[in-house]
C-alpha positions as CSV (number, residue, x, y, z in Angstrom):
1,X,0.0,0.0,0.0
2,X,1.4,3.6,-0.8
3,X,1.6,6.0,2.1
4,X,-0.4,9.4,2.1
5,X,1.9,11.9,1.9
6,X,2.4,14.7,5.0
7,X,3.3,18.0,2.5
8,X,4.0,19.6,6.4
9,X,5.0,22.7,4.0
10,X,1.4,22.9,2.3
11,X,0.1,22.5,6.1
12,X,2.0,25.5,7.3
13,X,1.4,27.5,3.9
14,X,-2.2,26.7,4.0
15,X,-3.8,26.2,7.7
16,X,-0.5,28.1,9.4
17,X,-0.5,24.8,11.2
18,X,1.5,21.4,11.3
19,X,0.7,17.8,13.2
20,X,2.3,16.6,16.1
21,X,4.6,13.6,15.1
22,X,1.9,11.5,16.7
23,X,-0.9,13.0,14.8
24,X,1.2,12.2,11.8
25,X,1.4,8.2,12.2
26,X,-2.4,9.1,12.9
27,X,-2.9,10.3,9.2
28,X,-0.9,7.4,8.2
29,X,-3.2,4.8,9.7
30,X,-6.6,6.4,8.9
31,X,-5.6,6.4,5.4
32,X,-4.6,2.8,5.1
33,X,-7.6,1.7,7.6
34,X,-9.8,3.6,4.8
35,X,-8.4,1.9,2.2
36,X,-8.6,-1.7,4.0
37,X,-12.3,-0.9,4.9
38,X,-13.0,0.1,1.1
39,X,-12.7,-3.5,0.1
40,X,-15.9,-4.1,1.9
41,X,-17.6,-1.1,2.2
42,X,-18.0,1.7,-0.6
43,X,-16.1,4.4,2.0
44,X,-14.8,6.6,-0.3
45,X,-13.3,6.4,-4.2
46,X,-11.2,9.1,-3.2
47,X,-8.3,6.5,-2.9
48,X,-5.1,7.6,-4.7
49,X,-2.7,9.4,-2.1
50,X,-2.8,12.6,-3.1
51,X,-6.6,13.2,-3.6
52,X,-7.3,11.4,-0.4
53,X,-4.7,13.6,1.3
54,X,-6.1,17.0,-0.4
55,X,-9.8,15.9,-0.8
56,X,-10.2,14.1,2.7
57,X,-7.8,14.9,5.0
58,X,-6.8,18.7,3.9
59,X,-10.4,19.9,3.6
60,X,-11.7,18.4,6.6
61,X,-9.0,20.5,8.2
62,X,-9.4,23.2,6.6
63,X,-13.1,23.7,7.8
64,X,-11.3,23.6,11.2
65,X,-9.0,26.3,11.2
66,X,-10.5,28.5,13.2
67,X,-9.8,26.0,15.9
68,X,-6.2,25.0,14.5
69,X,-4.3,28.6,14.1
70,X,-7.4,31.2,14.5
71,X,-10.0,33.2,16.4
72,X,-11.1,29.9,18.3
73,X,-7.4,28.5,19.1
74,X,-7.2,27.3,22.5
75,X,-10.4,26.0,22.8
76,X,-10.4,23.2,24.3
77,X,-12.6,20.2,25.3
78,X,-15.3,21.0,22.5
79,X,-18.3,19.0,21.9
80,X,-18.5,18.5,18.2
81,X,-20.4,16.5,16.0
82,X,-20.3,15.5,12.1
83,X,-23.7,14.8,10.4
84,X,-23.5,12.3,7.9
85,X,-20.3,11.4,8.6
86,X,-20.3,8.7,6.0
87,X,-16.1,7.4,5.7
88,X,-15.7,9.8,8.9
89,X,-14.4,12.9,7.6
90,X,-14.4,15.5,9.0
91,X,-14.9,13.8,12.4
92,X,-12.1,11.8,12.7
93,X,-9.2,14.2,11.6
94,X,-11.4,16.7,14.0
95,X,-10.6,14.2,16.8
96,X,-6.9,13.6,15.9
97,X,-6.0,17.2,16.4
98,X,-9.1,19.6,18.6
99,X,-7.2,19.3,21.8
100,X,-9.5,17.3,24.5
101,X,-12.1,17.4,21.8
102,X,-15.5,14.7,22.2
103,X,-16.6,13.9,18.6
104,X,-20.0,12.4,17.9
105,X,-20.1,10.8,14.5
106,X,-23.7,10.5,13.1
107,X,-24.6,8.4,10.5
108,X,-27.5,6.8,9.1
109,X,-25.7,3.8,7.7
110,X,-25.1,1.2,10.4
111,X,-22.5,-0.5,8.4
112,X,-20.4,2.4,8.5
113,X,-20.6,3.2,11.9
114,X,-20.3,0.1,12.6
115,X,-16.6,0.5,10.4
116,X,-16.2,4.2,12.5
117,X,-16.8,2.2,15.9
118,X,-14.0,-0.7,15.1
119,X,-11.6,2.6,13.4
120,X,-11.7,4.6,16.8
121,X,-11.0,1.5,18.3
122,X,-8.1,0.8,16.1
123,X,-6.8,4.5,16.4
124,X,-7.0,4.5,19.8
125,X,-9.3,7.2,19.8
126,X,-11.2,7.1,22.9
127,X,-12.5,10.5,22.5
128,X,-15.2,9.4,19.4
129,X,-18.1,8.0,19.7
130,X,-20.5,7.2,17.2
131,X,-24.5,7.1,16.9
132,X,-26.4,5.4,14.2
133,X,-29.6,7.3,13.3
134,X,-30.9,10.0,11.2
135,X,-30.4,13.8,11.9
136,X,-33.8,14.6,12.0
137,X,-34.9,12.1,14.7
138,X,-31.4,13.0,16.8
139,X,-32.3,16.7,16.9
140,X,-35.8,15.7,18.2
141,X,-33.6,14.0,21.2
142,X,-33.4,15.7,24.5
143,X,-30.4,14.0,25.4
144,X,-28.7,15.2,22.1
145,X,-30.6,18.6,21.2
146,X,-29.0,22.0,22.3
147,X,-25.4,20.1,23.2
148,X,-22.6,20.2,20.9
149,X,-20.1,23.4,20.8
150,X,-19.3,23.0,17.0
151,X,-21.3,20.7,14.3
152,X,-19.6,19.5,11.4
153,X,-21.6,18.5,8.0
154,X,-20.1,17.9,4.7
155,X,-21.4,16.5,1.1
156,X,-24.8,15.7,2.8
157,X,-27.3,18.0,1.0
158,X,-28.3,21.9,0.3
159,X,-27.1,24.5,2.5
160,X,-30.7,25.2,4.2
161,X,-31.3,21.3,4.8
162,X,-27.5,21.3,6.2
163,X,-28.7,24.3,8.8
164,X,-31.8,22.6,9.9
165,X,-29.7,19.1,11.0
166,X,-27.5,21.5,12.2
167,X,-28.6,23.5,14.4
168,X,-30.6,22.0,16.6
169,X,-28.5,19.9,18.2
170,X,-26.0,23.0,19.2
171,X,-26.0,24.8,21.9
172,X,-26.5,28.9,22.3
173,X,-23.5,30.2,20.7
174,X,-22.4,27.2,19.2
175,X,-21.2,27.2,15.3
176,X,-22.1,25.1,12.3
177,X,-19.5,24.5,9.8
178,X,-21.2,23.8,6.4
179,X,-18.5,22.0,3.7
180,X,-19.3,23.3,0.5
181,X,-18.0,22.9,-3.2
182,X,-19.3,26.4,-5.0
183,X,-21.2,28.8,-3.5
184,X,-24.1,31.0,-5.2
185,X,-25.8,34.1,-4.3
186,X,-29.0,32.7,-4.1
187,X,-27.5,30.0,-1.6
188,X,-26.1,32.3,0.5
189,X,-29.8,34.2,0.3
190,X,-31.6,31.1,1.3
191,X,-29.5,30.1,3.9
192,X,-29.7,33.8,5.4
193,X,-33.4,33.5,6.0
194,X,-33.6,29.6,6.7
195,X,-30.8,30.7,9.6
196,X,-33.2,33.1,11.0
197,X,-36.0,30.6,11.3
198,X,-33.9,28.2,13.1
199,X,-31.8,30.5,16.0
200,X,-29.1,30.8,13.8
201,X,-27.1,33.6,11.7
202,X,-24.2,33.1,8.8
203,X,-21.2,34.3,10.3
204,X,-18.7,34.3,7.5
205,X,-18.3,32.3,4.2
206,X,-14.5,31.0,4.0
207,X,-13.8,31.0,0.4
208,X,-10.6,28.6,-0.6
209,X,-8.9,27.4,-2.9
210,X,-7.1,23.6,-2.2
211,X,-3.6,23.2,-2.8
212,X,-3.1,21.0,-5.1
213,X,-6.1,21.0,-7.9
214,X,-6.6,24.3,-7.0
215,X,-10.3,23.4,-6.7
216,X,-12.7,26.3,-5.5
217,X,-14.4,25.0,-1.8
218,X,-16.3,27.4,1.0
219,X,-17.1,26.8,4.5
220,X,-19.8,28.4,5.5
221,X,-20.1,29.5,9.5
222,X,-23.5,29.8,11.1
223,X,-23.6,30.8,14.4
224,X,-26.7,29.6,16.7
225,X,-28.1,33.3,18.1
226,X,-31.0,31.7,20.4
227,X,-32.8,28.9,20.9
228,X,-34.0,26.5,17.9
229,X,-38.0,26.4,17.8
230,X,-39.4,22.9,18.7
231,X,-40.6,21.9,15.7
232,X,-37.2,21.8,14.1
233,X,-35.6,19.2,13.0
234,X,-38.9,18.3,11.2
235,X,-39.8,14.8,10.6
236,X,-37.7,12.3,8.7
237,X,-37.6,13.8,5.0
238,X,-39.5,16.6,5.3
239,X,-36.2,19.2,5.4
240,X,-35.1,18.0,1.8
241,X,-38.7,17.6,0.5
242,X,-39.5,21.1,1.8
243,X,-36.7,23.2,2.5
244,X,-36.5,26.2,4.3
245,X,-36.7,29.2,2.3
């Protein structure tokens, strides 16, 4: 099996940020667990080392810079979550390197959890743990709704259907990181007033390019402002049948 390369100067260059020596035998493993799991299960096809490296593990931590090298360094012991997790990115780089960091990955998939569950395990990552079950239902949870610091979703669905898994399930002046390819106008518009409904406001959209396609990527920060109204999450479906806005 190849190894993923580090590119330690693209880390610095990029996220003003490098891994631990630890963190990199880290990226090492999750790559090659990946890869050993994608015989069984359809993780990712995102296998070759450099597109795994930029498309994976590079964006996931770019959406996390804030809390790397930024305004939120030195944050410590967040509760984060990642929404549709699928392969487990961005949760697992987000545990590997948010110091003292819980990460709940949510899926709906239990095969894949099931894979997340053994790869904490084999990562010695005590700090993840993993729930299968779908966003809508989890928001509706007491025990889950209103607790997570920082909510991670990626590839899952539009920006307003993103927002209403989302926020729910963070607390008052928690932040939703939204991974996003392009980024429109009208998105942006939508997502302004679906924010609103929800307790929520966009903060900032983080416009990137990645270093080594040179492929165009946002992150889009929402910020939770006050208290999500009951009824949202609505019921299984309904957000991408009817979305907000």
């Amino acid at each position: 099996m190849a190894d993923l390369p580090l590119n330690l100067e693209l880390l610095q260059d990029t996220l003003q940020w490098q891994p631990s020596p630890q963190q990199q035998l880290l990226f090492q493993k999750l790559y090659q667990e990946i890869l050993a799991g994608n015989q069984q299960l359809n993780l990712t096809r995102l296998t070759e080392p450099d597109e795994f490296w930029e498309k994976h593990l590079w964006d996931s931590l770019r959406g996390l810079q804030p809390w790397l090298s930024g305004s939120q360094q030195g944050k410590r012991g967040l509760s984060v979550v990642d929404i549709g997790t699928g392969g487990g990115f961005p949760g697992v780089p987000a545990a590997m390197v948010l110091a003292d960091a819980t990460v709940m990955l949510l899926d709906s998939t239990r095969k894949k959890v099931s894979f997340l569950t053994q790869l904490a395990a084999s990562l010695e990552l005590p700090s993840i743990r993993t729930l299968t079950a779908r966003a809508e239902v989890v928001g509706q949870q007491k025990q889950q709704r209103d607790r997570y610091d920082l909510a991670l979703i990626r590839a899952v669905g539009p920006a307003t259907v993103c927002a209403e898994y989302c926020l729910p399930l963070l607390q008052v002046g928690g932040t939703a990181v939204l991974y996003r390819g392009q980024w429109s106008p009208e998105e942006e518009t939508a997502l302004r007033q679906a924010a609103q409904e929800l307790g929520g406001k966009l903060d900032h959209v983080d416009a990137f390019v990645t270093p080594l396609t040179q492929s165009t990527r946002h992150c889009i920060h929402v910020v939770k402002v006050a208290e999500t109204p009951a009824q949202f999450p609505r019921p299984v479906g309904i957000p991408v049948q009817k979305p907000l806005a």
